[in-house]
N, C-alpha and C positions, 0 to 999 in steps of 0.2 A: 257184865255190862261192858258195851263196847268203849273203848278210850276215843277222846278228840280225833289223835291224828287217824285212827284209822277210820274215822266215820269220813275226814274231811278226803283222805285219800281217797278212800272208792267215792264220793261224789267228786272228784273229779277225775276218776278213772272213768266212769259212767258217761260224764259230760261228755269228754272225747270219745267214746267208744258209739254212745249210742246214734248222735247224727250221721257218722259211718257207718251203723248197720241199718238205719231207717232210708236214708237216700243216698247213699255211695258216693259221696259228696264232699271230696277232701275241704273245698272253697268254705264251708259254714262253717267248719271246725276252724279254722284262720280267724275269719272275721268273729269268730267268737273267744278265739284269744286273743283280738287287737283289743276288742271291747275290752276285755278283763285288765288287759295292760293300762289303755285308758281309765281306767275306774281306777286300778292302783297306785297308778300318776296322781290322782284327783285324788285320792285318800293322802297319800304321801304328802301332798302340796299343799295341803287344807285348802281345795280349792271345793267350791258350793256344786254339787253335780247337777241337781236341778236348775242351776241359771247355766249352766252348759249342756244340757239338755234340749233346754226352753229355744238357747239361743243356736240349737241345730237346728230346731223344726221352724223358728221363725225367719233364718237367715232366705233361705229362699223366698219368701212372701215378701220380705223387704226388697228383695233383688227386683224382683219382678214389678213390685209397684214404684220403686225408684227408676226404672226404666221406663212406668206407663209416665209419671210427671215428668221426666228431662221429655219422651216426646213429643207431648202435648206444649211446654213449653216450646220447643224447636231447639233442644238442647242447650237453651240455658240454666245453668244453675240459681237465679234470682228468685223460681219458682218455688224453692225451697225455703227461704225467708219471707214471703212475701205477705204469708201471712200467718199467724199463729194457730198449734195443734189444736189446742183447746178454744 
């Protein structure tokens, strides 16, 4: 029966090896150990991954609608309290 470490070794010798043999593409191998560093952070930190998840995919939708209300106001900010979400 094979032991922990060496199951976890080859799936990450694997991980790195195989997006270099499927697209010769050093750039995915990167962003797939930032991610991992990121997640290790978030494990380490007891921080919630799913509300930093959430709050990747949602930051731009916020961006984008917080710039259609400043211009529809004519760039004030009052439009923002003006009147309540709910």
């Amino acid at each position: 029966m094979a032991s922990t470490n060496l199951v976890f070794s080859l799936s990450c010798v694997s991980s790195l090896i195989c997006p270099l043999y499927i697209d010769k593409n050093f750039v995915d191998v990167v962003i797939m150990m930032i991610f991992g560093m990121l997640g290790y952070l978030c494990r380490k930190f007891d921080l919630n991954t799913a509300a930093i998840v959430l709050a990747l995919i949602l930051d731009p939708i916020g961006k984008k609608n917080l710039r259609r209300s400043l211009a529809l106001s004519g760039g004030g900010p009052g439009i923002l309290f003006s009147m309540p979400v709910c």
